[in-house]
Legacy VTK file of the C-alpha trace (Angstrom):
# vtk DataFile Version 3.0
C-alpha trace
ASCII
DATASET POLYDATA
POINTS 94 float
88.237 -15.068 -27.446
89.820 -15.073 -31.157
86.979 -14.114 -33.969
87.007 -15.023 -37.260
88.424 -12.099 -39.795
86.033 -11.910 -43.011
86.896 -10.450 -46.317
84.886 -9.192 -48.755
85.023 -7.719 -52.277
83.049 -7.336 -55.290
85.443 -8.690 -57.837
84.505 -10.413 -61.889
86.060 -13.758 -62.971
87.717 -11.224 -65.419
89.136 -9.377 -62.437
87.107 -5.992 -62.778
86.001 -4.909 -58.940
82.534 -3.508 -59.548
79.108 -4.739 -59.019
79.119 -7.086 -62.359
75.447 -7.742 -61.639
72.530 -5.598 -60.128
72.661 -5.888 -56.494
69.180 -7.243 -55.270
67.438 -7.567 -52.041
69.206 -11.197 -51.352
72.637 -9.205 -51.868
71.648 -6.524 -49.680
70.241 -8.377 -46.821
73.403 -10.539 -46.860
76.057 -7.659 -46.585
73.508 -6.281 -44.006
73.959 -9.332 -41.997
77.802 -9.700 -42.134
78.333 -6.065 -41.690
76.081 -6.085 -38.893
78.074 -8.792 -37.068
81.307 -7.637 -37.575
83.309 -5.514 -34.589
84.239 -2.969 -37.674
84.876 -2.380 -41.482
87.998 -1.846 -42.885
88.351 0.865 -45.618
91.156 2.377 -47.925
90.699 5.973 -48.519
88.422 5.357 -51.732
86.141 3.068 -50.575
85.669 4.631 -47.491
84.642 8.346 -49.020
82.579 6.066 -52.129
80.575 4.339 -48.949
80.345 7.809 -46.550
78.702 9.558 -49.852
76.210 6.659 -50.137
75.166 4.944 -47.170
76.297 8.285 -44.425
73.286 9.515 -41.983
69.674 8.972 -41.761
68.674 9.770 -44.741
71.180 7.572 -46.553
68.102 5.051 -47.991
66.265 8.094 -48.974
64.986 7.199 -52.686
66.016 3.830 -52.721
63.567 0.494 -52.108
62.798 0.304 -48.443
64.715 -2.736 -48.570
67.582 -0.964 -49.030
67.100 0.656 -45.357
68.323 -2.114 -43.058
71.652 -1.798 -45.448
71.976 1.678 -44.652
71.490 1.502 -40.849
74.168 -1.259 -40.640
76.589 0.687 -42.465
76.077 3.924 -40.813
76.515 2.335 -37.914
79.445 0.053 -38.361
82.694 1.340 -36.360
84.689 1.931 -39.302
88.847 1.877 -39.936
90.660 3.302 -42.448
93.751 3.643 -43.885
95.059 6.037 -45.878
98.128 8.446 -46.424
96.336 11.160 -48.128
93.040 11.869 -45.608
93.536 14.172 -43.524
90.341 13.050 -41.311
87.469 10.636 -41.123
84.511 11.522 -38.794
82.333 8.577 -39.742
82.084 6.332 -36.859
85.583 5.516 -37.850
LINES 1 95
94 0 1 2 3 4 5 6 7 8 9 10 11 12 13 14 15 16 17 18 19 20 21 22 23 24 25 26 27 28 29 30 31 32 33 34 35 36 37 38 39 40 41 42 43 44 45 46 47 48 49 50 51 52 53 54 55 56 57 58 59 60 61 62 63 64 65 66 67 68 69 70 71 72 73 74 75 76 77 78 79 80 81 82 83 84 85 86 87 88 89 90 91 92 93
């Protein structure tokens, strides 16, 4: 069976790749969903130890809205790929 390959990036009109608004519960819930249906998330060597310091473990939601939680899970959990020339190893889930 051939699945659908989804891309995603936070990226301004302007071309800056940030968050250029505050990310809300909508936002949230709707990466939650897409990451959560996805066989894996693909990661250059940046993003992947920006993500691992935010969203990594149990804990990862600790502080945060609890409607930031379901987030967290689906990212921990996510089998994760990543490529890079200058990490020597990645241990999470990927």
């Amino acid at each position: 069976m051939t699945r659908p390959l989804r891309y995603s990036i936070n990226v301004t009109l302007d071309g800056c790749v940030d968050h250029a608004f505050e990310p809300d519960e909508a936002v949230h819930r709707h990466a939650m969903e897409s990451i959560a249906a996805a066989d894996a998330v693909l990661f250059g060597r940046a993003t992947y130890e920006l993500m691992e310091a935010g969203w990594r473990g149990p804990g990862a939601a600790a502080g945060l809205p609890p409607w930031m939680t379901p987030f967290a899970r689906a990212m921990d959990a996510a089998r994760k790929y990543v490529v890079s020339s200058s990490l020597p190893d990645v241990d999470w889930n990927a």
